[in-house]
N, C-alpha and C positions, 0 to 999 in steps of 0.2 A: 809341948813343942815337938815337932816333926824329927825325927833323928837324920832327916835327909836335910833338913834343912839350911845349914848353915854351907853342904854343898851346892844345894839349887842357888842360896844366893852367890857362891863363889863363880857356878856357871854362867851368871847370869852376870855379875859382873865383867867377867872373862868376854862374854858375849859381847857386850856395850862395849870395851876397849876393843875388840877387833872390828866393830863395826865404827866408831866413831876416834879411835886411839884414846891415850892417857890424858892427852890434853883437854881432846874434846868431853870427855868423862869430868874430869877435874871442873870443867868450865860448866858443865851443867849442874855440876852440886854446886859451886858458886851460883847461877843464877837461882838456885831455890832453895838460897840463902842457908844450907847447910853447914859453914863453913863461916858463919860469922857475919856482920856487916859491913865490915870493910875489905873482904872479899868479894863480894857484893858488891859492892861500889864501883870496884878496880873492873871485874868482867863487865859492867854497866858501862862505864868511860870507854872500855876495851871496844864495845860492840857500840858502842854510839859511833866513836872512829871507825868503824866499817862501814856505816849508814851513812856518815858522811862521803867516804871516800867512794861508795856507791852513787851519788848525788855527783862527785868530781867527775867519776869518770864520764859522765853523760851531760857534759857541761853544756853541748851546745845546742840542747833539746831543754835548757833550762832558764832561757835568754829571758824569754817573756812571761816565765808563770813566776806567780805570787807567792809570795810569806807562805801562807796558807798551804799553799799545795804542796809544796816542797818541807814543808813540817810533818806535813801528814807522811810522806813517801819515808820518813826517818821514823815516824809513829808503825807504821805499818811494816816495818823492816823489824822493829824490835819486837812489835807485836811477836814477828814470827819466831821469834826466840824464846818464846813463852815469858817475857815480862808483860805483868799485869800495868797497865800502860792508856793512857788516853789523852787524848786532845783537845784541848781547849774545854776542860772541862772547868766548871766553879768551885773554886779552889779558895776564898776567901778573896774572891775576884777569877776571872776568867785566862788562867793559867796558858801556856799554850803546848806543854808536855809533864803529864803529870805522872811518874813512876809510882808504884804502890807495890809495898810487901808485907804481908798483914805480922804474917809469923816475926819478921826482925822490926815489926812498928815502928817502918820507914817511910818517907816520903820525900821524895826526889824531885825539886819544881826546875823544869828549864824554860827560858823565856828563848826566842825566838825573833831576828830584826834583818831585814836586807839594809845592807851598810848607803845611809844614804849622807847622814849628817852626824858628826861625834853628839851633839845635844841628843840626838834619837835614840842612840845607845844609849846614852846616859837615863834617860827616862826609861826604857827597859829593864836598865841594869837595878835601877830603883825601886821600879814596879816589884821587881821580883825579891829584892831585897827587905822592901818596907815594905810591902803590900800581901803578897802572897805569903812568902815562907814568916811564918810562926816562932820561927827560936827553937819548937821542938826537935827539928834537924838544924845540922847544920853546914849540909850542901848543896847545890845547885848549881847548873850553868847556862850560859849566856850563848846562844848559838846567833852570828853573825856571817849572812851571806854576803860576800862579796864577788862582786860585777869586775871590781873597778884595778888598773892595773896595780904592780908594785904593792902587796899586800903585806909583804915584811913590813916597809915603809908605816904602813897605815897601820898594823899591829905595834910599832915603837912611837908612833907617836897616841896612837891609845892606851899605853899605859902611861904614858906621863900624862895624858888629860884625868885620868883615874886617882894619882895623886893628887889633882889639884882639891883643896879644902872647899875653897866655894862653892862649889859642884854640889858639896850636901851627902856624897855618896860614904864618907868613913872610914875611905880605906886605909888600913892600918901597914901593909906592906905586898908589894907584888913579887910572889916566886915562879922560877922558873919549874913546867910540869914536864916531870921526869919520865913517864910513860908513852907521852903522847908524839905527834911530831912537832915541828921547829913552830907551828899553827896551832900552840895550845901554851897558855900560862893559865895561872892561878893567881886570884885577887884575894887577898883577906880583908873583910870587914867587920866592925863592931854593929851589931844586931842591937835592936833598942831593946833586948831583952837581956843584956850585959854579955853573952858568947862569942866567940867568933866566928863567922861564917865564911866559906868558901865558896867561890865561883871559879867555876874552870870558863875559860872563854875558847870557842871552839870557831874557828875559822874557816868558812868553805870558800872555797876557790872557785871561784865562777868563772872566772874573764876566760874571755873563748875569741879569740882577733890570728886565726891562724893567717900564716902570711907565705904558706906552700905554693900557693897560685899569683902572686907577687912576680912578675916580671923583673 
């Protein structure tokens, strides 16, 4: 071992903090998972709310494009943050954001729905619950665009459709998500693999009805 060594890496870290600051440094041994899996997770959730709030801000450029497209633009936003990351890849079915970290032997499935009908959600929420994720992990979220107005509204009466037992979906309790904005809870469900599993449900803001030219 080099006897400069231990200062080239103090430089070099010195370097990365004036170039990106402490947080930004912090946030990058987080995304490659140095720091644990559930630091991991938290800068994932972290940066998915960015991708989203990137998607708000340009609401009215996003009236008529599809699922599809507007997954990919959240896919290709994290892309750029170096998570290992793909779209609608075959996932034990056709996932529609598939996170991957080999080193912390993670996999992070989000499904993906423009809010048209609570049943539609509910089969998403399923798909990705019974279908896709495994048991092996045990997170995942539910990303829901919404068009349509009063979207508090529509997030309160979707968690009480989430309780309902009929439904088939198991969920065992809904808390409130303490990181996110007022546009983010957490569902917990029983996995048919006996775990519990976690959905964050992620809310974009679509409606776009400006009313500045309104006489």
């Amino acid at each position: 071992m080099s006897a400069n060594e231990p200062a080239d890496k103090d430089a070099t870290l010195s370097a990365l903090i004036a170039l990106f600051g402490p947080q930004g440094v912090r946030d990058w041994n987080d995304r490659a998972g140095l720091n644990g899996r559930e630091r991991f997770l938290a800068v994932l959730e972290r940066d998915l709310d960015l991708a989203i709030r990137e998607l708000e801000s340009d609401a009215q450029h996003h009236q008529d494009r599809g699922e599809d497209l507007m997954t990919r633009m959240i896919v290709s936003f994290l892309r750029g943050r170096q998570y290992s990351v793909k779209s609608d890849p075959n996932e034990r079915g056709h996932t529609d954001i598939l996170v991957e970290h080999q080193m912390l032997n993670l996999k992070w499935i989000g499904e993906a729905k423009i809010h048209t009908a609570y049943p539609v959600n509910a089969k998403g929420l399923r798909q990705l619950l019974f279908r896709y994720a495994s048991g092996a992990d045990d997170r995942g979220g539910l990303i829901l665009y919404v068009f349509n107005e009063n979207a508090l509204a529509m997030m309160d009466h979707w968690q009480k459709y989430l309780m309902d037992p009929g439904l088939r979906m198991d969920t065992l309790r809904i808390e409130p998500d303490l990181h996110g904005t007022r546009f983010r809870f957490l569902s917990i469900h029983k996995h048919p693999v006996g775990i519990e599993f976690t959905i964050r449900h992620h809310f974009v803001l679509l409606h776009f009805a400006p009313r500045d030219r309104e006489s």
